[in-house]
Structures are given as structure tokens and as C-alpha cells.
C-alpha positions as CSV (number, residue, x, y, z in Angstrom):
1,X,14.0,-26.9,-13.8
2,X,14.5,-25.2,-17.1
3,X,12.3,-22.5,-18.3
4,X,10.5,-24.3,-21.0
5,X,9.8,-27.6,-19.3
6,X,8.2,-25.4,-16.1
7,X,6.0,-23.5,-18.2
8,X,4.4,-26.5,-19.9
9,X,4.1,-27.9,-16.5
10,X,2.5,-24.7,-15.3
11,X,0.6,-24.8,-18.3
12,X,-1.1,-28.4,-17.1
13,X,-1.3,-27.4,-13.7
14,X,-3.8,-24.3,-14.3
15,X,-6.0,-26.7,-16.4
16,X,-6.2,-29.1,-13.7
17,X,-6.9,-26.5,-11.0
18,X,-9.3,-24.2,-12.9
19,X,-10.7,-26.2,-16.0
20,X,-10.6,-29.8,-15.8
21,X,-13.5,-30.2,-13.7
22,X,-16.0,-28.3,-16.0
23,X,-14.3,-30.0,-19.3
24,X,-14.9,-33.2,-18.1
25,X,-18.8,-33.4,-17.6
26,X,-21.2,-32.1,-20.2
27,X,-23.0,-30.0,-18.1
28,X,-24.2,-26.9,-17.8
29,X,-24.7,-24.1,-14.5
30,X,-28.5,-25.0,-14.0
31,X,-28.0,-28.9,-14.3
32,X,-25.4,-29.0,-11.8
33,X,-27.8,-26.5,-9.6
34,X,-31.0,-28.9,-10.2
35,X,-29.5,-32.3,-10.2
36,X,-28.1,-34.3,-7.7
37,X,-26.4,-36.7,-9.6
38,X,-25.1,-34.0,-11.7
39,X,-24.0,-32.3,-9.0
40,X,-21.9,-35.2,-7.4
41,X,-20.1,-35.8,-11.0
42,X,-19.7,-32.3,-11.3
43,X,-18.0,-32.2,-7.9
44,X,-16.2,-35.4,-8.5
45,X,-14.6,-34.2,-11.8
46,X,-13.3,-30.9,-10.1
47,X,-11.9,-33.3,-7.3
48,X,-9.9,-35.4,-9.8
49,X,-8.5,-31.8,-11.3
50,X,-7.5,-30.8,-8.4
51,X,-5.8,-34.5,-7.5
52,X,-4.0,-34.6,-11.0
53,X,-2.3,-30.7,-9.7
54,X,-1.6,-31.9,-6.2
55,X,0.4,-35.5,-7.9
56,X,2.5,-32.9,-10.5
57,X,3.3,-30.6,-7.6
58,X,4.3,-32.9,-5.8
59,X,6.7,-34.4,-8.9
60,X,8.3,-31.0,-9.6
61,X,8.7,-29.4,-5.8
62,X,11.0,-33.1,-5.5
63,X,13.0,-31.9,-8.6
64,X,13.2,-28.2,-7.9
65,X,14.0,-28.7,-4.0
66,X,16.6,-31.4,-5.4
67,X,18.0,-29.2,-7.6
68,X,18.7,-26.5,-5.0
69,X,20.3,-28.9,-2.8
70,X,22.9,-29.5,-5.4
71,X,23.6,-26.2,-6.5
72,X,23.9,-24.8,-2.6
73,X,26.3,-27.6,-2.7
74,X,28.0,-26.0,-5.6
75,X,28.1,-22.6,-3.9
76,X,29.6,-24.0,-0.7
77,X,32.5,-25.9,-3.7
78,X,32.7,-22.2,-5.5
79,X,33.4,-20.4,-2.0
80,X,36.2,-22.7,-1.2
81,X,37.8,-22.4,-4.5
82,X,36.8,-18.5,-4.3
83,X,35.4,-17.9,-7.3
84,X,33.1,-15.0,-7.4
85,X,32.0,-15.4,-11.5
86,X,30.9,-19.1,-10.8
87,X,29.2,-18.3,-7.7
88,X,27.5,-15.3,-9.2
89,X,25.9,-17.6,-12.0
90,X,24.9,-20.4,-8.9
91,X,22.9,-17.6,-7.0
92,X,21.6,-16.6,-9.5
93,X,20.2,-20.2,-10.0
94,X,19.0,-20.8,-7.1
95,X,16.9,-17.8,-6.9
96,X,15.3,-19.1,-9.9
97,X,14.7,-22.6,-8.3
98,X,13.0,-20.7,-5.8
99,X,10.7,-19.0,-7.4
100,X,9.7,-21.9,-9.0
101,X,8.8,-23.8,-5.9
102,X,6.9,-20.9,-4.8
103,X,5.2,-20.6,-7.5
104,X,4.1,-24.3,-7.4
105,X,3.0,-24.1,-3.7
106,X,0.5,-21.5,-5.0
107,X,-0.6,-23.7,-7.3
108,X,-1.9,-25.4,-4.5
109,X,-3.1,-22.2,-2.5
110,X,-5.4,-21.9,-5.2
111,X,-7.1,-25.2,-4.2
112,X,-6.6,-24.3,-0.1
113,X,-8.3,-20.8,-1.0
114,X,-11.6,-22.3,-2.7
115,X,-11.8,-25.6,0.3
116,X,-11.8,-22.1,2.5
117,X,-14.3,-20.3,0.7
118,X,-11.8,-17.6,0.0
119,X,-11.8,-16.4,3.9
120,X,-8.6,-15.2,4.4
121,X,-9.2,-14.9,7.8
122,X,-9.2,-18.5,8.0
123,X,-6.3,-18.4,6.1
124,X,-4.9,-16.1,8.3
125,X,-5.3,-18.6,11.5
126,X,-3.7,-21.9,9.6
127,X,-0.8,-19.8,9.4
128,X,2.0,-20.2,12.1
129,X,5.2,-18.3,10.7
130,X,6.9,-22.1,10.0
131,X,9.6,-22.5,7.7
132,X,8.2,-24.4,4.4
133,X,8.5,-28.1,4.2
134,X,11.4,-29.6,2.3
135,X,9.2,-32.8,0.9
136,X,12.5,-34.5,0.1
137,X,13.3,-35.0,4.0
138,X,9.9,-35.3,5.0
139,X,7.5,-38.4,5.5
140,X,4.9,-37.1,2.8
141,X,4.2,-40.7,1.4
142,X,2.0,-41.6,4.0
143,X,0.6,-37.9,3.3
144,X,0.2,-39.2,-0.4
145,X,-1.5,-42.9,0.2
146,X,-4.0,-41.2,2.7
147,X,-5.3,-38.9,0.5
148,X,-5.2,-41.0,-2.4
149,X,-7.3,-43.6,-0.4
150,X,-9.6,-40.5,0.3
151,X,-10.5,-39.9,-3.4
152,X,-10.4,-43.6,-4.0
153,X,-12.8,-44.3,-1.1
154,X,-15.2,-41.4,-2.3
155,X,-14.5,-39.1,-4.9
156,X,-17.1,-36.2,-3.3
157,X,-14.1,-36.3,-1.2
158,X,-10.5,-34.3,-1.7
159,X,-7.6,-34.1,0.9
160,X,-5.0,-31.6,0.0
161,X,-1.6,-32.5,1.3
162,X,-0.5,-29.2,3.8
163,X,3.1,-29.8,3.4
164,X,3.2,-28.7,0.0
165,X,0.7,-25.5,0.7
166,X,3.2,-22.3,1.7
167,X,0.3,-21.5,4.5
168,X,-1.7,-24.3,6.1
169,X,0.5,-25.3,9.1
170,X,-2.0,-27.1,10.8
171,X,-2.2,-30.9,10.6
172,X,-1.0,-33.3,7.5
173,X,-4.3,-33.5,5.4
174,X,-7.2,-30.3,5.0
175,X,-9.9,-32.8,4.1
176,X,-12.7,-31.5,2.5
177,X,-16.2,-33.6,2.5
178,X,-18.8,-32.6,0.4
179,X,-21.8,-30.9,1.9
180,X,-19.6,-30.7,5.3
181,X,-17.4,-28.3,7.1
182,X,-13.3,-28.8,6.2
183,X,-11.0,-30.5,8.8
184,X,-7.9,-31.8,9.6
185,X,-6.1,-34.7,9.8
186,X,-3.0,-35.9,11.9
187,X,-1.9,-39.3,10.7
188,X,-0.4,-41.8,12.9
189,X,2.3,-43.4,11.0
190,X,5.4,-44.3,12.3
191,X,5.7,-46.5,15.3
192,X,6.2,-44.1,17.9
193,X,3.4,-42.2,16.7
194,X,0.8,-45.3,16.9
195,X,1.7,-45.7,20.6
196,X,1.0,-42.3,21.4
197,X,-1.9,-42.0,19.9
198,X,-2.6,-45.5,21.2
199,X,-2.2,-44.1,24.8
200,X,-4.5,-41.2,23.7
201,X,-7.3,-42.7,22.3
202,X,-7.0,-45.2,26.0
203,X,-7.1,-42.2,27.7
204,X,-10.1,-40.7,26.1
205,X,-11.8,-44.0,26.4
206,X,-11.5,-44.6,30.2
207,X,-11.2,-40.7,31.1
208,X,-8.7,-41.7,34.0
209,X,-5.7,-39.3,34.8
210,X,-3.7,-42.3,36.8
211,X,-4.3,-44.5,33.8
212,X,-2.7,-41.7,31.8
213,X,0.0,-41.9,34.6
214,X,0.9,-44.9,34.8
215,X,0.7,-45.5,31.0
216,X,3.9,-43.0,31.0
217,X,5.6,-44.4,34.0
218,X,7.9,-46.8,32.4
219,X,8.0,-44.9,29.2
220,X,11.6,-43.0,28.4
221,X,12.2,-39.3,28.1
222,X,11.7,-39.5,24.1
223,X,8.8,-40.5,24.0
224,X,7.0,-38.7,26.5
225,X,8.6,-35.6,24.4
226,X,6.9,-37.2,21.7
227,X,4.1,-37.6,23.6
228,X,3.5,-33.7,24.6
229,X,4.4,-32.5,21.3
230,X,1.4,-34.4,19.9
231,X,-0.7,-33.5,23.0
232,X,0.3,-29.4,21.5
233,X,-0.2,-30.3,18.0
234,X,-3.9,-31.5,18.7
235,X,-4.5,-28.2,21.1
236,X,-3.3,-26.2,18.5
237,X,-5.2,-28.2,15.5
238,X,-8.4,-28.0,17.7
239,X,-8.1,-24.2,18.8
240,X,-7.9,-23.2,15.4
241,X,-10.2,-25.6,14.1
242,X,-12.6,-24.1,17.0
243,X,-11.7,-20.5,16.3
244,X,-12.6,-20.9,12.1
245,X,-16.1,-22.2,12.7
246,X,-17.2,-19.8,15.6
247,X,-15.5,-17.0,14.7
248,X,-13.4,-16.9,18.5
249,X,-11.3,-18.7,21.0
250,X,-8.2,-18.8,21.4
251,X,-5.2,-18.4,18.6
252,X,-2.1,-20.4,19.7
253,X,0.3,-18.7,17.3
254,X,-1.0,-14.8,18.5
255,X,-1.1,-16.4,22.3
256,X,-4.5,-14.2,22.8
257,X,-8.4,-14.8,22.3
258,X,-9.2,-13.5,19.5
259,X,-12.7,-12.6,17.6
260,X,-13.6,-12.3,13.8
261,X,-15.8,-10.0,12.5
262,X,-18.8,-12.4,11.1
263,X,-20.6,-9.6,9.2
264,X,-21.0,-10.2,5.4
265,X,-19.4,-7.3,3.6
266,X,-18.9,-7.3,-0.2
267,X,-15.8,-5.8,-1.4
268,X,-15.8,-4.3,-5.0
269,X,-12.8,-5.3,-6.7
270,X,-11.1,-4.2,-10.7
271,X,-9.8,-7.2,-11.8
272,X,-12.3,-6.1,-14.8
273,X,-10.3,-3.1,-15.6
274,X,-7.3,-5.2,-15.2
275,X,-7.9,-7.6,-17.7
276,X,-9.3,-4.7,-19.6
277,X,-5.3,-3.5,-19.2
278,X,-3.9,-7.0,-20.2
279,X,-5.6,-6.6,-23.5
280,X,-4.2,-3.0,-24.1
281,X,-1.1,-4.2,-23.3
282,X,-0.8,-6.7,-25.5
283,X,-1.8,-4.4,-28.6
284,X,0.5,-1.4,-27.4
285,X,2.9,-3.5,-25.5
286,X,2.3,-1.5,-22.4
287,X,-1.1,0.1,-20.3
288,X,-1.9,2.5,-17.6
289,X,-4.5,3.3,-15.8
290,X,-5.7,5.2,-12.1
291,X,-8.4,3.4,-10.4
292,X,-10.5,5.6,-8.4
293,X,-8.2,8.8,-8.1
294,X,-5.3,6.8,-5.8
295,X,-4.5,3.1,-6.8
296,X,-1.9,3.3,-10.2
297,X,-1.7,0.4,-12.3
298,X,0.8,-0.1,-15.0
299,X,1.5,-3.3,-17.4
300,X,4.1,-3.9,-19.4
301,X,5.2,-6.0,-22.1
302,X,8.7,-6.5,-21.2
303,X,10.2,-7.5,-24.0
304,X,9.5,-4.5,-25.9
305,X,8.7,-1.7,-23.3
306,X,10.4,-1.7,-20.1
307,X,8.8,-1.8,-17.0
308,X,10.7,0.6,-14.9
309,X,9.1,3.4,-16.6
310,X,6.0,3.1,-13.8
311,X,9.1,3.4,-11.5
312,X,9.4,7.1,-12.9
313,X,5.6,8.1,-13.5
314,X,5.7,7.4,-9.6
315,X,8.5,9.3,-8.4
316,X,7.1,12.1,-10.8
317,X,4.2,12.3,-8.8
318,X,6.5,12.1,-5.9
319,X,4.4,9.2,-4.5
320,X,6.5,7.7,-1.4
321,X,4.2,4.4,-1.2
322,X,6.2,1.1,-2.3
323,X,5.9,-0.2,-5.3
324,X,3.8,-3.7,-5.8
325,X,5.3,-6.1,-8.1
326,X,2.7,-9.0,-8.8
327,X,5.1,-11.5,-8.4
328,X,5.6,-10.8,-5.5
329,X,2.3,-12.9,-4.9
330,X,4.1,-15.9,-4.9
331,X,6.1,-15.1,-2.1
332,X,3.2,-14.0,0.5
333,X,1.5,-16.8,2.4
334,X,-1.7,-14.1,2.6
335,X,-1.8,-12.4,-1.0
336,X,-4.7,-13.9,-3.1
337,X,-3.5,-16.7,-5.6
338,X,-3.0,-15.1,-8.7
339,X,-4.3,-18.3,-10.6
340,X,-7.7,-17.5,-9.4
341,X,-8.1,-14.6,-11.0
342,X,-9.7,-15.1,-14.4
343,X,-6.9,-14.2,-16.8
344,X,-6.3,-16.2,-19.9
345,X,-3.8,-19.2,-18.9
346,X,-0.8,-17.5,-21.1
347,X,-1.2,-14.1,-19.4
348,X,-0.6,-15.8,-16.2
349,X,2.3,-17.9,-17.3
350,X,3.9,-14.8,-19.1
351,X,3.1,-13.0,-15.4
352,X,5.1,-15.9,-14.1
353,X,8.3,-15.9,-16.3
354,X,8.1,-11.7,-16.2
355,X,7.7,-11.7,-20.0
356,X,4.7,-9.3,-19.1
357,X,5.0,-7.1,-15.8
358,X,2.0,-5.6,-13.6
359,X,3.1,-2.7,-10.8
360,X,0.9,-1.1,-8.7
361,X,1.2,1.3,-5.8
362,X,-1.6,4.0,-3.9
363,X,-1.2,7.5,-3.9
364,X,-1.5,7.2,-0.1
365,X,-2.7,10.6,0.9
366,X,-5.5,11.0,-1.7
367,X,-6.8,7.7,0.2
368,X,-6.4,9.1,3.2
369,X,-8.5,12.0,2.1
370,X,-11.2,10.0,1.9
371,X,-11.7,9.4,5.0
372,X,-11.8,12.7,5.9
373,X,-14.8,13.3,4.0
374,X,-16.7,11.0,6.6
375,X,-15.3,12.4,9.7
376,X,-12.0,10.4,10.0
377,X,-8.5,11.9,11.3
378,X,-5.3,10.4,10.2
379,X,-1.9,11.1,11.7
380,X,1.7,9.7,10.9
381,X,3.5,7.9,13.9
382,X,6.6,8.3,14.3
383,X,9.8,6.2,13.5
384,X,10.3,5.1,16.8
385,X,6.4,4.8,18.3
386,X,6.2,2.2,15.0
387,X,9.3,0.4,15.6
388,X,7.6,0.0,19.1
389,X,4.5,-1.3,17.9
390,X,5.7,-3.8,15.1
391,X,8.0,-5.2,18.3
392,X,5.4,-6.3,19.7
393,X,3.0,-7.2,16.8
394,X,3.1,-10.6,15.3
395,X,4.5,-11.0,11.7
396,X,1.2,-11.4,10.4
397,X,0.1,-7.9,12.3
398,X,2.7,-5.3,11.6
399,X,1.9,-1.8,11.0
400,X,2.0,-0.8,7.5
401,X,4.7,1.5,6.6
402,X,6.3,4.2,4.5
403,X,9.8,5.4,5.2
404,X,9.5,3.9,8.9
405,X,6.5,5.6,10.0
406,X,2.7,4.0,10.2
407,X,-0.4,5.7,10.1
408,X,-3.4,5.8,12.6
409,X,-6.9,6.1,11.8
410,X,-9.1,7.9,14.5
411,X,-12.7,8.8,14.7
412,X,-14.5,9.3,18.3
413,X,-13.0,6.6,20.8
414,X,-12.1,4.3,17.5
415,X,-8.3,4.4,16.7
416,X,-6.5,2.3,14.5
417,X,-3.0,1.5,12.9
418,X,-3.1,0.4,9.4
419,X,-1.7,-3.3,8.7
420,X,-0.5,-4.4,6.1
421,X,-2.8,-6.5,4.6
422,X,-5.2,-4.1,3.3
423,X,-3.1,-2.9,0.8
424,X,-1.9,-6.7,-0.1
425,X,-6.0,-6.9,-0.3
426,X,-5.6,-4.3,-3.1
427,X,-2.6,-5.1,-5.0
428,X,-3.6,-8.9,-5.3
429,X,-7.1,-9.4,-5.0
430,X,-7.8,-6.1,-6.5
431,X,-10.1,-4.8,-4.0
432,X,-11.0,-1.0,-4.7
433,X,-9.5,1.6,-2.3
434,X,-13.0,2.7,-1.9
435,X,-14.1,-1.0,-0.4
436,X,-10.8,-1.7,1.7
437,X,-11.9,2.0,3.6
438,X,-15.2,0.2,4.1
439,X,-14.1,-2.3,5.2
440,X,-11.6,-0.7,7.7
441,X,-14.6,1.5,8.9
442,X,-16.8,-1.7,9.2
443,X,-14.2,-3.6,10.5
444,X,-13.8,-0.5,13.0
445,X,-17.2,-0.5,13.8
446,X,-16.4,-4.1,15.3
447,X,-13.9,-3.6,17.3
448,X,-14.5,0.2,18.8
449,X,-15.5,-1.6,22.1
450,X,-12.0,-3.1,22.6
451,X,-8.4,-1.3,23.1
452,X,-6.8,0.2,20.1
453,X,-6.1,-2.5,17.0
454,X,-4.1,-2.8,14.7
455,X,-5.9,-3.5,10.9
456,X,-3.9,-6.0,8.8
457,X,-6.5,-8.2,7.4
């Protein structure tokens, strides 16, 4: 999709996910709060937002994932014919397509994020390492006329469509019922499918194990392999379903039981300051700043100051920690939407087409110092005891590391790795360093009972 015609579609899409809803009733914070009735059309005008994003998403991931079947096709033509210039320019497309499509599935994060009342740990557990959904091969239209019939039916209701979210794995629809808990649906289309879940719902009824058996007797090998891949699907569906609203059970994707820490703990966060930076930048074309002592910030008008200049103020300060770029948002599954923040709509899409630029990276041993201060030991692993770990570790549980090595945390018995994800916490939803080492200690607290853990959330 050309540059233009995506940014005026990225353009309607924020509205819809972040404005629509309050533009569209004439009421204000304490009316919604007091009222019912304003309430429900409050609620129903934010549902119909949030519809209007999930229909242009939908329109523009067919184009985009269209368009990048074509021009892989014109890679595989340019390889033949061996010509390097022509398939130079292709790549370089279809790394653009991509971005694009990523960026549009967060679009739709945004919506998952608020259903989930920003819990990543939920987020976390709807995530299982799956390759994203091509829409053009898949049967989303049934996806489509279900959750249109679900706004149609009751417009306190919304059902996002998970095939075009880049995290939620689990089910077709994440249905969301005012004044109730979110849950999922599996649809039933397709023929094979309504005999399944036929047999199923049979088998539920009369709670017979020979009625299940001879109800498969006759049937061929399809679709009892049908059958037990739906039997998994609703295991897994349920499991995680179970393990969000208690807090534990078992997670099908880790293969372990697994317990969240239920403690309310506020984390601090800058996106003030950052915004505060956005508006420097856009007088002196670029802005600086160092939150608490550790966390350096940078943001740059690109078209008149280049970016890579944070690049050097970090290797000045011979700072070995990796360099954040923001867009690189739009690529992680875990990182906080961007859209939610509360930037002005054309900071965000100048974010998105890299007219503006926003780095970040923590002086990592000034944050460790911290810790020290309340007791805490740190040590760097080395290369090979963290290869060794992050073997084992899931994707979503790697150790955190700088030129190979991770770094443990130890206080008493309590001994820690540090994931990834608290410095992802940081760099996209602009957490303070001094509320992710709360939260690690909290966290900590939690678990001290247990075998060593690794921290990635």
C-alpha cells in the first residue's frame, strides 16, 4: 500500500480506536459514571469505534498480505532471471508491506489490551508462538458474520476477530459482554466441524464413554484427527481461559502449572516526560533526556536531525545495553500498543512512517546499583550457563542479555535471572526503572518459596 493512502487509513483507524466513542455521545465523565443509560450509549458508541477499526483492518491486511504475495512472486521471477538490482528494490518492498501489516494488527492489540484490562499477563497466556494468520487463506468470513451478529444482536457487546490480533491464539472470537468476564469462542462452521461438535455436545449430554465410542466406530481416520484436534483446542481454550480468571492451572504452551502473582502493584511510568520530549522535539527538531539516572531517551526529527546521533551519545558512555527503537513495538506480540499512549494522532503516525524517531536504552549497571542499596547481589552468567538456560526457556521466558551473558538477582534464598520483558515494560510502556525493580522485588517476594525463576514479565 502506498505511503500516503496508509497513513490516512492509519489516520481513521486511531479515531475509531481511541476517539470515536467519546465524539459520538454528548456526555461527560460523571454522566456516564451516574447514568445507566448513559452508560450503555457511552459503551455502545466505543463498541461501534472499535467495529468500524476491526472492518478497515480487515480491508487493508487483504490488500497488504495480497500485495506481498505478488511481489514474493516477483522475487522468486527476479532470482531466476538473476537480477540483483530488481530484486534489491522487491525486498525492499516487501519489508515495507510488512511493517504495514504489523502495524495494523496492533491496531487491533490496542482493542485486545483494553477487553484485558491491560494485564499482560493475560496477554502473556493467549500467546502460543503461532505463526500470524494469512486472512487471505483463511475462513475469517464466518469470523466476520459472527461478530457482526454480535454487535447487531447487542451493541454492549463487541467480539474482536483473533485472526487479525498478532497475540490472541486462542479461539476465533474474544467476546467481550458488558458487565461480564471476556471469553472465547470456537465457531462450528464447516461441515466437518458441525459433526464434531455434534458428537461433543452428544457426549456431554448423555456423559457415556461407549456412546463416545461407538459414535467414532465407523467414522474414518480424518475425522477422528479432526476430532482430537478440536478435543486439544477446547483443552487448551479452557486451561487458559481457567488460568486468567484464577490466577493458576495449567499453561498448555509452557507444559507446567503455573501461578500469577494477584497482588495490585502500581507501576509509575514517564510517558509525561515523553510527550514533554515530543514537544521539544518538534521546536528543536531533536530532545534528550535521562530518566531517573539510567533509562536514556532521545527523539529525533529525522528529517532534519539524524537519529543515529543517540547511537554515539551511547557508545560515549560506553553503555553495552541494546538500543530500543520504538518501532520495534510493532513487531513484539508483548510490547504495549503504542496507540494507547496518549500522543497527538500525527506524532504517532510520524512514529509510524519514521519521520520522527524515539531510542531508548538503560545504563544497565547504574540500575543494578540500585538494588544494592536494599540488600541485592547481582552477578553476570556466563556465555555458556545462559545459552543453557534460554535452551530450555520458552520464547516468551528467555534470559535477558547483553553480549551473551544474563544477569541474576540474589538476595537470601531468592535468586532470579532477568527476562526480558522488564525492560520491554520500560521502553514501551514507559514504566520507571525504579517501579520495574519493584516490581522484580515484589514479584520476588512471590515466588521465593519456589525453585529459582526466571523474570520476563
Amino acid at each position: 500500500m502506498k505511503n500516503l493512502k496508509f497513513e490516512r487509513e492509519l489516520n481513521s483507524l486511531i479515531y475509531y480506536v481511541r476517539e470515536y466513542g467519546i465524539h459520538r455521545v454528548n456526555i461527560n465523565e460523571d454522566d456516564i459514571k451516574k447514568n445507566k443509560d448513559n452508560r450503555h450509549a457511552f459503551i455502545s458508541s466505543v463498541h461501534k469505534g472499535f467495529n468500524l477499526a476491526q472492518q478497515n483492518v480487515i480491508a487493508c491486511l487483504r490488500k497488504i498480505l495480497l500485495e506481498q504475495k505478488q511481489v514474493k512472486l516477483n522475487i522468486k521471477k527476479a532470482n531466476v532471471e538473476k537480477s540483483k538490482s530488481d530484486k534489491a528494490k522487491l525486498n525492499e518492498q516487501l519489508h515495507k508491506l510488512k511493517y504495514q501489516e504489523h502495524v495494523l494488527r496492533r491496531i487491533i492489540d490496542s482493542i485486545a489490551w483494553q477487553m484485558l484490562q491491560y494485564d499482560l499477563t493475560s496477554i502473556r497466556r493467549l500467546y502460543h508462538s503461532h505463526s500470524l494468520i494469512d486472512i487471505t487463506d483463511s475462513n475469517i468470513e464466518s469470523c466476520i458474520r459472527a461478530s457482526e451478529k454480535i454487535a447487531n444482536d447487542n451493541p454492549l457487546h463487541f467480539a474482536l476477530i483473533n485472526d487479525i490480533s498478532s497475540f490472541i491464539q486462542v479461539g476465533d472470537l474474544t467476546l467481550c459482554k458488558y458487565g461480564e468476564s471476556i471469553s472465547f469462542i470456537e465457531l462450528k462452521e464447516g461441515i466437518v466441524n458441525e459433526k464434531v461438535y455434534k458428537v461433543l455436545d452428544s457426549f456431554v449430554e448423555n456423559k457415556c464413554e461407549r456412546f463416545l465410542y461407538y459414535s467414532l466406530l465407523n467414522e474414518g481416520d480424518k475425522f477422528k484427527e479432526q476430532f482430537m484436534r478440536n478435543i486439544k483446542q477446547i483443552k487448551s481454550s479452557n486451561d487458559t481461559i481457567h488460568s486468567i480468571n484464577t490466577g493458576e492451572g495449567f499453561s498448555p504452551h509452557y507444559g507446567v502449572n503455573v501461578t500469577t502473582f494477584q497482588g495490585t502493584l502500581e507501576l509509575d511510568n514517564f510517558e509525561a516526560e515523553m510527550i514533554e520530549l515530543i514537544n521539544i522535539c518538534k521546536k528543536k527538531n531533536y530532545a534528550i533526556s535521562v530518566i531517573e539516572g539510567c533509562l536514556l531517551v532521545g527523539v529525533y526529527n529525522t528529517q532534519k536531525f539524524p537519529s543515529n546521533v543517540f547511537d554515539y551519545w551511547v557508545k560515549d558512555l560506553e553503555i553495552e545495553t541494546p538500543i530500543y527503537d520504538l518501532r520495534q513495538n510493532f513487531f513484539d506480540p508483548f510490547a504495549y500498543p503504542i496507540f494507547l499512549h496518549n500522543f497527538h494522532t500525527k506524532d504517532l503516525i510520524d512514529i509510524v512512517s519514521g519521520r520522527m524517531v524515539i531510542k531508548m536504552t538503560i545504563d544497565i549497571k547504574a540500575w543494578l546499583s540500585t538494588f544494592e542499596k536494599e540488600g541485592y547481589e547481582y552477578r553476570w552468567m556466563t556465555a555458556k550457563e545462559t545459552a543453557r538456560s534460554n535452551s530450555k526457556a520458552n520464547r516468551n521466558a528467555k534470559i535477558f542479555t547483553i553480549n551473551k551473558r544474563g544477569i541474576e538477582i540474589k538476595k537470601g534464598a531468592f535468586s532470579v535471572a532477568l527476562g526480558g520483558g522488564l525492560f520491554i515494560r520500560m521502553f514501551t510502556r514507559f514504566n520507571t526503572p525504579s517501579s520495574i525493580k519493584q516490581y522484580l522485588i515484589e514479584t520476588g517476594k512471590h515466588i521465593a518459596a519456589n525453585e529459582n525463576n526466571n523474570i520476563g514479565n
